[in-house]
Structures are given as C-alpha cells and as structure tokens.
MARZA-642182 format. One record per residue (C-alpha): x, y, z. Coordinates in Angstrom, 3 decimals. Layout:
MARZA-642182
X_Y_Z
...
***
This chain:
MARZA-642182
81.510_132.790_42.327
79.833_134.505_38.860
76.151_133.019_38.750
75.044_132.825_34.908
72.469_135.481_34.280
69.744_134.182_31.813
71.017_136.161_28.967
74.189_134.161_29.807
72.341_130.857_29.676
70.538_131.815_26.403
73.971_131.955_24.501
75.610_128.742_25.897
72.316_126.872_25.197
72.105_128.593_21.425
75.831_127.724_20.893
75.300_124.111_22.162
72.340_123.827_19.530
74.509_125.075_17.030
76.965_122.706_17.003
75.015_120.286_17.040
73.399_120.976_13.875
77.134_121.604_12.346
77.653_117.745_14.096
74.566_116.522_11.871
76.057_118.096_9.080
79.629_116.605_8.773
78.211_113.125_9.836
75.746_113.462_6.624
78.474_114.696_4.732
77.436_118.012_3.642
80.528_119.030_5.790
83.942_118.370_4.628
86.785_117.792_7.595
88.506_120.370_6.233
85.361_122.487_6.872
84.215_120.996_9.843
87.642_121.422_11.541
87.687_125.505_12.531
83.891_124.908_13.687
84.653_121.945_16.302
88.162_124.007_17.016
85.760_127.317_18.119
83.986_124.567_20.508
87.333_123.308_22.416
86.947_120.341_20.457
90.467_117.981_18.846
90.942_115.019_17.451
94.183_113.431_19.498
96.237_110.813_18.618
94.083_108.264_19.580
90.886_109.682_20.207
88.811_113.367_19.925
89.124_115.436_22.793
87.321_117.868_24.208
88.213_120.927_26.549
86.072_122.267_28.941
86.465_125.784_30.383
86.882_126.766_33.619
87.019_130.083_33.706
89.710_131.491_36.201
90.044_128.554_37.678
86.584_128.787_40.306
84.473_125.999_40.063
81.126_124.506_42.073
80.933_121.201_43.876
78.088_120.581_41.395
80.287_121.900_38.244
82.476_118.961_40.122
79.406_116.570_40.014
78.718_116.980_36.529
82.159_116.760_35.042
82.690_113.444_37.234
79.299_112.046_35.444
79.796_113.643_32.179
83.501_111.549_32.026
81.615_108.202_33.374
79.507_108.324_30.514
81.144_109.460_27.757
84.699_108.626_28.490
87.051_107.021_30.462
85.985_107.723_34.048
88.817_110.505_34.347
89.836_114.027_33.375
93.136_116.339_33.443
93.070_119.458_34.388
95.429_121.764_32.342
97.808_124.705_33.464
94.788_127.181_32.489
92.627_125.260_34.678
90.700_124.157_32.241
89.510_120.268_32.546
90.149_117.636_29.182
88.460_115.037_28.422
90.437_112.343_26.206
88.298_109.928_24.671
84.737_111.341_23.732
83.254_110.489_20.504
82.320_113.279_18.176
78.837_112.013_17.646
78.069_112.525_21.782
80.086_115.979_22.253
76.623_117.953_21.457
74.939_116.058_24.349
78.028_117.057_26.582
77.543_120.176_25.895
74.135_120.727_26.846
74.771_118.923_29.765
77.332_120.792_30.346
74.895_124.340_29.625
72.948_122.879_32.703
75.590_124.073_35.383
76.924_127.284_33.638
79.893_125.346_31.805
80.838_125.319_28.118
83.458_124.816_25.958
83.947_128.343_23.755
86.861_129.608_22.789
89.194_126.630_24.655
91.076_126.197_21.357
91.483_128.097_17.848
93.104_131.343_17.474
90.689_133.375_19.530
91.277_134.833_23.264
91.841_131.509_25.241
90.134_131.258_28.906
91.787_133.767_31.222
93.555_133.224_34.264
94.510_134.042_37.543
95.377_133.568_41.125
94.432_130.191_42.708
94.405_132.204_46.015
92.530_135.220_44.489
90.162_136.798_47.273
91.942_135.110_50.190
95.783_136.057_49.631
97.424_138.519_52.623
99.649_139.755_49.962
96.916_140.487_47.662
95.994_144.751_47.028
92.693_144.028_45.162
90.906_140.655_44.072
91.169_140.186_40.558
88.391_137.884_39.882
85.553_140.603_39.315
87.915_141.947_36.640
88.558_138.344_34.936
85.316_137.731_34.841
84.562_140.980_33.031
87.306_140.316_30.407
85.744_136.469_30.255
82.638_138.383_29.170
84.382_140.998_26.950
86.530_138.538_25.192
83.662_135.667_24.653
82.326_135.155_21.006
84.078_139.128_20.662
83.121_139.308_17.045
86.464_140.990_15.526
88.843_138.869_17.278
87.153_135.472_16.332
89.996_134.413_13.909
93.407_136.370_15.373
96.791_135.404_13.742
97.434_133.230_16.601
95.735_132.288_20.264
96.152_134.875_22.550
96.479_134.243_26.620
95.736_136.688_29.623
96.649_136.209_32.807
95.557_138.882_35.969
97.060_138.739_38.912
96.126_141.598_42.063
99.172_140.693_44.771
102.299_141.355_45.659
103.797_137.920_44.284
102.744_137.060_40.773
101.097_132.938_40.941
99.933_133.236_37.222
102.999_133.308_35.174
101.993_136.343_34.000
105.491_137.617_32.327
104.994_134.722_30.313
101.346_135.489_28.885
100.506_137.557_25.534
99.115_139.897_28.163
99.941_139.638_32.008
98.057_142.231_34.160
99.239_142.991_37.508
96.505_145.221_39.303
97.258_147.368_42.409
96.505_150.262_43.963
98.599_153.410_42.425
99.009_157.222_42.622
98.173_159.512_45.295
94.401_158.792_45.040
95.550_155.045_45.476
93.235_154.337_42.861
92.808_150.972_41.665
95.282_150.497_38.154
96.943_148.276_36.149
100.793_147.209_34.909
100.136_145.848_31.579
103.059_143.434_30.242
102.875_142.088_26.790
104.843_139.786_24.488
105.312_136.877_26.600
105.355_133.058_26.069
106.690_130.234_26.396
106.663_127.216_23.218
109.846_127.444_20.859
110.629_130.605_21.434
110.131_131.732_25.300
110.417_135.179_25.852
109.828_137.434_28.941
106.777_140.154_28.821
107.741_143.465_28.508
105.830_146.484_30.414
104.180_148.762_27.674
101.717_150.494_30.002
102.053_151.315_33.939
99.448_153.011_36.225
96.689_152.158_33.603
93.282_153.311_35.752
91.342_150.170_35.965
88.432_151.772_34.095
90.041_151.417_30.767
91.467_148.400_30.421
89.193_146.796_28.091
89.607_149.708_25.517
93.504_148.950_26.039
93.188_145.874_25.537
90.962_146.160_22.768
93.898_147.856_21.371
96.354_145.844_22.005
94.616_142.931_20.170
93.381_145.367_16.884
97.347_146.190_16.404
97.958_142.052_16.513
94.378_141.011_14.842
95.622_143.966_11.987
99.751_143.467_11.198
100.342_139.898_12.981
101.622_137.106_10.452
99.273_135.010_9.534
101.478_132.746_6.967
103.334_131.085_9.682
101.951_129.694_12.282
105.444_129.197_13.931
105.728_132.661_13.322
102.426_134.225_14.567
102.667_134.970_18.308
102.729_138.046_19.898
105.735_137.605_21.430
107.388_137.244_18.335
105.292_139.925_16.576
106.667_142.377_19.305
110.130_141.284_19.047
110.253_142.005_15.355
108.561_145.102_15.646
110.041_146.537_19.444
108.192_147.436_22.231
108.750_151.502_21.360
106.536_151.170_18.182
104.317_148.182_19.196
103.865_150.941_22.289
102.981_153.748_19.836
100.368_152.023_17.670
98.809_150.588_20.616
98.262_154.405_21.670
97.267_155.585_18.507
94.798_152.776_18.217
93.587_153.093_21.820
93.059_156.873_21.006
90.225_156.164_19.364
88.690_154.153_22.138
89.292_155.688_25.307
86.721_157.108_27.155
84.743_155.303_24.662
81.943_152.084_25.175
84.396_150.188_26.398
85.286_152.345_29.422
84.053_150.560_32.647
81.632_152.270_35.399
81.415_151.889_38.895
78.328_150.345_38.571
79.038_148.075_35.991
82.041_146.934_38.172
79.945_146.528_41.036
77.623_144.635_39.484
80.183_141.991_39.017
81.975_142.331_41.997
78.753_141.539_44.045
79.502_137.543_42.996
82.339_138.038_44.383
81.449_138.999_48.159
83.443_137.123_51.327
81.734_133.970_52.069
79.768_133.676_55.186
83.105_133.667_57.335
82.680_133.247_61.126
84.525_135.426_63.858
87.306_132.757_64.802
91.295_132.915_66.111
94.120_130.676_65.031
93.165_127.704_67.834
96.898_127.324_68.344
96.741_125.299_71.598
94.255_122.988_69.781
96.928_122.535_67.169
99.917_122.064_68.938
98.235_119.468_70.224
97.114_117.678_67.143
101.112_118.054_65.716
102.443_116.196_68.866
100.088_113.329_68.439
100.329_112.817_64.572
103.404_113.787_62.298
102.193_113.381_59.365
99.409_116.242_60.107
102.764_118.439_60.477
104.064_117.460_56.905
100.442_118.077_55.168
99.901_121.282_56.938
103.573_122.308_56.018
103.250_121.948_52.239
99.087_121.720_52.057
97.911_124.689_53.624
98.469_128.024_53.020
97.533_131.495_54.518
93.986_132.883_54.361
93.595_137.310_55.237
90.853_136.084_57.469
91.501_135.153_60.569
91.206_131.996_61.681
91.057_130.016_58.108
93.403_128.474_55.801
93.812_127.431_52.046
94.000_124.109_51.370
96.310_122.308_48.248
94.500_118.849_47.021
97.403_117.228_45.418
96.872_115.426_42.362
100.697_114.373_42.287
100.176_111.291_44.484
102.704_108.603_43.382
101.224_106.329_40.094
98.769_109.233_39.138
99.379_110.926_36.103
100.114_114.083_37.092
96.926_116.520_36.936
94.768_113.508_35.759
91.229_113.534_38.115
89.439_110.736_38.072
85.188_110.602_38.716
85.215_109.273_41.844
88.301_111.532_43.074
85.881_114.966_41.640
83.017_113.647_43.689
85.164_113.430_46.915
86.488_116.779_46.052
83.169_118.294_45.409
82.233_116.396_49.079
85.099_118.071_50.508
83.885_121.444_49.132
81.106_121.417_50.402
81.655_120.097_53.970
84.965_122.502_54.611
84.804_125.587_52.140
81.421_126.971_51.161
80.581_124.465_47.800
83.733_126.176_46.071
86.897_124.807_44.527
90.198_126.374_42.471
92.045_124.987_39.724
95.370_126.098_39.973
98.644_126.635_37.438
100.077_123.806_39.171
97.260_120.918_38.035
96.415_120.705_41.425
93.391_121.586_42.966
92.102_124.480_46.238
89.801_124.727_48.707
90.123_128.128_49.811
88.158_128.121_53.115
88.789_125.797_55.411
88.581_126.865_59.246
91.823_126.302_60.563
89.879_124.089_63.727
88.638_121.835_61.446
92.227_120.815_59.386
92.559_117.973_61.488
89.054_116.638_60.526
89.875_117.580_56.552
92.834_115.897_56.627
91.613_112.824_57.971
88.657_112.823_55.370
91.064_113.633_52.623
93.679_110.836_53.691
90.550_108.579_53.401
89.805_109.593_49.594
93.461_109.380_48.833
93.795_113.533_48.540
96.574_114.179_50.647
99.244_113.839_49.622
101.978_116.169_51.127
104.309_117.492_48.139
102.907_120.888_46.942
105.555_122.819_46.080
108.245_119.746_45.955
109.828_117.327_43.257
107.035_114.808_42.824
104.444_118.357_42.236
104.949_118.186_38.477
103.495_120.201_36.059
103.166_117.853_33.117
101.738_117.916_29.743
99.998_114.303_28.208
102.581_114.236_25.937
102.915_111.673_23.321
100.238_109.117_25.107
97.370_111.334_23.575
98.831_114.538_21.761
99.546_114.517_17.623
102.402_116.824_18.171
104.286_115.189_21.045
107.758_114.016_19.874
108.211_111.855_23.133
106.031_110.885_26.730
105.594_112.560_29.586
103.359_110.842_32.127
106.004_107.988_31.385
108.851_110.369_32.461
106.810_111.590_35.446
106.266_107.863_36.936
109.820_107.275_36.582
110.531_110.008_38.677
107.667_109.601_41.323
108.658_106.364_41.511
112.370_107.098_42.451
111.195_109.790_44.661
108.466_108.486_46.174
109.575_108.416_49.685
108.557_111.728_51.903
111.801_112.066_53.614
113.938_112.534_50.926
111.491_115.037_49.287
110.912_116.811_52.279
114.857_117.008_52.614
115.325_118.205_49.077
112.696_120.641_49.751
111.077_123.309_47.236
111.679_122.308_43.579
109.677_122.704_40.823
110.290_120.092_37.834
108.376_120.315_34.874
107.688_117.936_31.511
106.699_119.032_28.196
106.044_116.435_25.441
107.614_118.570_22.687
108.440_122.306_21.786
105.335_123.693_22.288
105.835_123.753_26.188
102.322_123.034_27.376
104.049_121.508_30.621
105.986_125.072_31.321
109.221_123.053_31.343
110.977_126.129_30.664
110.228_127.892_33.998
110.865_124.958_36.347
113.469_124.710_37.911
114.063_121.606_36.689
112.451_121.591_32.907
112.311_118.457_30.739
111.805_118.358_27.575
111.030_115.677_25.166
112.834_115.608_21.361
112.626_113.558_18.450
116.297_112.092_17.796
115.822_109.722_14.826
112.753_108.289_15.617
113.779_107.889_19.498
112.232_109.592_22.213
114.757_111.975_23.856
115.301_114.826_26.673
116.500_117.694_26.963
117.109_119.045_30.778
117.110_122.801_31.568
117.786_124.699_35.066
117.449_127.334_36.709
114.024_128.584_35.280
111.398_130.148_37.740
107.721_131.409_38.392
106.856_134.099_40.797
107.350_137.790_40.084
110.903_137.411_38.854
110.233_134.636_36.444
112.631_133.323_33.833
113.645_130.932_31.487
116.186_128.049_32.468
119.149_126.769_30.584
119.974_124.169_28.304
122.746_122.089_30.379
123.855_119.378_27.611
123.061_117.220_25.369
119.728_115.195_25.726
119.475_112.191_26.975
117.315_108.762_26.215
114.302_108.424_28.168
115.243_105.351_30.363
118.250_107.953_31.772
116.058_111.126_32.963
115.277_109.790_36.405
118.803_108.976_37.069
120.160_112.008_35.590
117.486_113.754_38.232
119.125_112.249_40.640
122.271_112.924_40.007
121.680_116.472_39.483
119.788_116.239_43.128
122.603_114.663_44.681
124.985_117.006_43.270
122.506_119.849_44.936
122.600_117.861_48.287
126.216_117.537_47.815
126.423_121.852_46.806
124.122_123.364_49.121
124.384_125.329_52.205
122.372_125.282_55.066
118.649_126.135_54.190
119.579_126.940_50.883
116.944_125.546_48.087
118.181_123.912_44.935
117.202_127.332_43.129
119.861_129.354_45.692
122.593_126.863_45.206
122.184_126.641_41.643
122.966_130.573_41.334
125.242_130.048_43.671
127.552_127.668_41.896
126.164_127.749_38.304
125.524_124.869_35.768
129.180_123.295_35.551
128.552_120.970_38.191
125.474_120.322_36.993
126.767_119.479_33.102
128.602_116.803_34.216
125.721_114.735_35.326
124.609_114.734_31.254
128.230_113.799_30.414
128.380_110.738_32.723
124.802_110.208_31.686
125.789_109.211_27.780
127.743_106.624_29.173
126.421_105.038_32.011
123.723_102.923_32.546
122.961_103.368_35.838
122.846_106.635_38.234
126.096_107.644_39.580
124.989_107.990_42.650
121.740_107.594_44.186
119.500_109.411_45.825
118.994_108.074_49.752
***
C-alpha cells in the first residue's frame, strides 16, 4: 500500500496544527459557530444528534494492521470503544468531544491517516475495488491511479468550496464493485485500441439521495495519461455554472440533467482544451513512481491443495458455508480473498468495535501480509490468504467472532446510522436492521433464500444505498412517526439501477414482516436456482404489492418465513 513520503507527512502534521489553533479559537470565542462550522467541516468533523463526530479517511479502502491498531486505541480513548465504517470506507467515530479532535488528529498523523476533505463540498475520498490487485476479472489495478487522484484532488486549491460534494469511484475489471454509475464521476479503466493501451470510460452525473439518477458516458477510450486534466475539467464546468442557492439543487447529477449530456460534453471539451497535454498530463515515470507501492506481495509458488480441502469440507460443514459466501477468487494461484463480516446477528451493521479492529489487524498480519480492505458493503477484506491455511483462518476468526457466513445474503446489510446519531434522519435504521437479523437469523433459511442484497437508509439522502438493493428501505417522516418505504428490484454490478417504489409505506414495527412476506412470496415465485433478483423480473412487482396492502392491516406476517 502508498507509504507517506515526508512531504506527505509535513502537510497532515501542518493541517493537524492548524486546526488546532482554529479549536483554541472558537473555545475562546474569537470564533463564532457560524464561523467555526466550514473549518471543522474541511476536517471531517459534525456535530450529530447527540454528539460531534468525526470521519476518518481511508483512502480507497487499503488500510495497515497498525492503521487498525490506532483507530481501535484512538476510539478507546476518546469514544465509545467502537467505530462504523461507511460505504466509502471511510471509518466514524460517534462520540468525540471537540476539545480532543486536535489530539486525534495528530495521533492519527502518526500512521499516515487524517481526516481532510471527509465532509464539505470538496472532492470526497475516492473509491474503488475491495478486490483491486487480486481480481481474475480485473484488466489493470486501479489503485496506483486512485491514489494519484487522492493526491491531485487533496487540499486542490480551486475546488476547495464546489457547489456541492463531489464523489469518484475507479474501478479496472470486467464487473463494476464500486457503484460507479452512481458516482459524480465513475471511471472504468481497461485496456483499449489496437495498441491496447491503458484508457478510461468516464461516466458522469450519477447519484443516488432524492433524486437517483444513472451516470451517463461523456468520454470513452480516454488514454490514461490525461485523466486528471479531464477531470480537472469536468469539475471547472461544475465549480463555474453549478447552483449554488440550493443545496437540494446542487449536484452534478442534477446540474447535467438540466443542462444534457451533449452540452455538459461540449464545455467539458472546450474547457479541457486548454489543459491537455498540459501540467496535468501524467508520465510514465510519474505513474511508476506510484505504482511501485503497489507491487504483488511476497506471494509463494503454491496450487489449489484440493485433496487437503476436500478433506477439511467432509469433516466440518460449516467450513463449506464460510468458504461458500467468505472467500472469493485471488489471480494468483493458490490464494483466496477473504470477507470479515461485520453483519453478525445483534451488531449494528458496519459498526467495529476496538477489540474486533485488533483481532482484525491480528488476522492481517498472521494470513495476508499486514493489509486489510474496506469494502462498499461495510464489511471488511483480507486479500491474501493462502488457500492451505483457510481452515486455520477460519478457526481463528470463529474464535474472535468474525465469521460469520452471509456475504452477499439478507442479513449483509448496507445500513446507514440513521436517526440513532444523524440530524437529518427522519426514522432508525440499526433498529430496522435488528428486526430483520433477528427474524433471519438462522443460516438455513438464508442460505436457502440465497443472494439478496437489502439495504436501509435513515432518510432521503440515501447514505445506506437503499435504492440499489434489491430490497431498499427507506425511512419517512409521516406526522411525526417513523415510517418505510420498500423498493425492489434495484442492483449494483455493471448494470446497476434504481428499484421501485411498491406501495405505500409502512410503520416500523411492520418492515420485518413485510420482508418476509415479500421473501415468502419469492420462495413461493421462484424457479429452480433462480435468485430473488431473476424471479422478480420474471414476474414483476404485483405480487409483491400485495404484501404492503395486507401489511396496513395486519398485525402480524401473513406468513412466515421457515
């Protein structure tokens, strides 16, 4: 992973000291709230419903065992013994005081973390791939190229204060794991042309919140030298002509929708005319340079030891389950990705807790070379586990309570913290999620229900991605009581979309049974290996509506789930 360089040190350290005198100030008063707000904002810093928090970036998604370490003592000490990790991997923590957040921070500066640019309307922390590097579908690894657009985008002077924040996502396989149609800018990088030179597919206008929309492609077969002049352009066009007196109003995606893509296309060209070939044009050194952080671990020669386990299978079952929905393919031979699920059953979904990062970071370094991934999903990756030793990780990880077996099923929520800590939640979502780990909780039925993604979002905003599960929940205000709305049919991957309202919302003590009634009517719908995303286009949402309608009305689930 990227090693700070001591330049890179020197500005984390100098921004660290600067807020801290801007602290000093607004505790002696010479700083209003009102002023003091945009300069904790540019430091990933809130104040919550209940308490400030503060956001810590982790920079597409890689992070140390001692990165792991830190963060596990930093939230002992100055909060609540426990993080979440968000869907840009980035880690919050809850309930910090103000007064201590300087301290953090330096403390932070000790392992090449900070907190810049994790909030305010600046370019947020880019993302990509959990499986980045590793992936057999994957043309080229994107993380040398995130990690020069981290650097490019950081502190950029002219895009401090945008109209609105602005998200990139970069993805380099064949299937797209970063939601990238749904980003201001998604970049899919491959290999293109005769001289199979490496290029991008640049989509912009995507989001989710009140209005989702689907990226559009403005730029194809974009050599990978220029895409920081493009993107440069892309963000003077927005910076320049996006609304700035409406903050509903103010997203690219909407900015591009009132303008169209033809003439959102043509000023980005005109703009970028100026700047191709210019500074910002990348070199092959300069690339290098980066990429050499990136080099293949010290892998050893091995083979899939399949007799060893077939072996291991027979004697223990539930070593088949994890390794069916835990482990994942590695392009080296002989190793395997490994999901650490932090869906188990009572656990807030994509909360951490000290002890749980320390066992990680353990894990880490015992199994996969000191590294770890944050991924989308709130859950986290060890990326290089020898496929000899799974047996052995599982084991270790059953002790620590890390393995849980549902990546990629129901109980694998994304979920937002939603009215327990956020000022703009209209209802909970933790609360929703324990409902529905609780009715689900038993591995046979989610095993037999197979893949489903379900996501909760707190309110409009959509920081749980409710709209692109396939199951999305969403939590309204209806006269002071907490309601939800369900959606279905939404989806990730390279065809992403939006799901569909099916009815009217429902109170919260209902959405777990109305999940499994909607479930039941899947089991009841589907055909043979058929997932509940297949049946659903298969037989569209009028068996599904009925589950609402029945819902207004009944106080328990028509039918349960087995």
């Amino acid at each position: 992973m990227y090693r700070y360089t001591p330049d890179d040190l020197a500005l984390i350290r100098e921004r660290a000291a600067q807020f801290r005198a801007q602290v000093e100030r607004w505790r002696s008063g010479v700083l209003s709230d009102d002023e003091f707000r945009p300069l904790r904002l540019q430091n990933g810093l809130y104040v919550q419903r209940h308490a400030p928090m503060l956001r810590v970036a982790v920079p597409y998604g890689m992070i140390s065992a001692d990165q792991l370490r830190k963060l596990a003592d930093i939230s002992r000490r100055y909060d609540k013994g426990y993080g979440h990790f968000t869907t840009r991997h980035n880690l919050q923590l809850n309930w910090v005081r103000i007064e201590d957040v300087p301290d953090i921070l330096d403390e932070l500066a000790a392992v090449e973390m900070h907190s810049i640019q994790t909030s305010g309307n600046c370019i947020r922390n880019v993302t990509t791939d959990p499986f980045a590097g590793i992936a057999p579908d994957e043309a080229i690894d994107p993380r040398p190229l995130a990690e020069i657009l981290r650097q490019w985008s950081t502190l950029h002077p002219e895009f401090a204060f945008l109209p609105r924040k602005f998200k990139i996502a970069i993805s380099g396989s064949t299937e797209d794991r970063t939601l990238g149609w749904y980003h201001d800018v998604g970049l899919r990088l491959d290999r293109q042309g005769n001289g199979q030179e490496a290029a991008f597919t640049v989509i912009v206008g995507g989001g989710l919140g009140r209005t989702p929309l689907r990226g559009q492609i403005i730029r194809q077969h974009l050599p990978w030298r220029h895409i920081l002049g493009y993107l440069e352009a892309i963000v003077r066009v927005f910076n320049l002509h996006g609304r700035r007196d409406n903050p509903y109003k103010a997203r690219l995606k909407i900015f591009v929708q009132r303008m169209g893509l033809a003439e959102f296309s043509r000023q980005v060209e005109a703009e970028w005319a100026h700047l191709k070939d210019g500074p910002a044009t990348l070199t092959e050194a300069g690339y290098q340079r980066i990429a050499a952080h990136f080099q293949p671990p010290a892998y050893k020669p091995l083979t899939t030891p399949t007799a060893q386990l077939a072996a291991q299978k027979a004697a223990h079952p539930d070593f088949v389950r994890w390794l069916a929905r835990a482990t994942h393919p590695h392009k080296t031979p002989g190793y395997a990705a490994v999901t650490l699920s932090l869906k188990a059953p009572g656990q807030a979904p994509g909360d951490i807790t000290a002890e749980q990062m320390e066992n990680v970071a353990a894990l880490a370094d015992e199994f996969s070379f000191g590294e770890a991934r944050i991924a989308h999903e709130q859950n986290l990756v060890l990326a290089d586990v020898e496929q000899g030793r799974l047996f052995e990780f599982w084991r270790t990880a059953q002790k620590v309570a890390l393995a849980t077996p549902n990546a990629g099923l129901l109980t694998d929520m994304i979920c937002c913290p939603g009215g327990d800590f956020c000022d703009l939640a209209n209802a909970q979502s933790v609360a929703i999620a324990r409902d529905i780990q609780t009715r689900f909780a038993d591995l046979e039925t989610l095993f037999d229900l197979g893949e489903i993604s379900l996501n909760i979002s707190g309110c409009i905003n959509a920081c749980g991605h409710h709209h692109v599960g396939n199951i999305g929940i969403l939590g309204v205000d209806r006269q002071g009581e907490e309601y939800y709305q369900i959606t279905l049919g939404g989806r990730q991957g390279s065809a992403a979309r939006t799901g569909k309202v099916i009815g009217p919302a429902v109170p919260a003590a209902r959405v777990a049974a109305v999940v499994a009634d909607i479930l039941t009517v899947y089991r009841r719908e589907r055909r043979p290996q058929e997932t509940f995303l297949q049946t659903f286009g298969r037989i569209g949402s009028a068996p599904f509506k009925l589950c609402l309608r029945v819902a207004e009305v009944a106080p328990e689930s028509t039918e349960a789930i087995a």
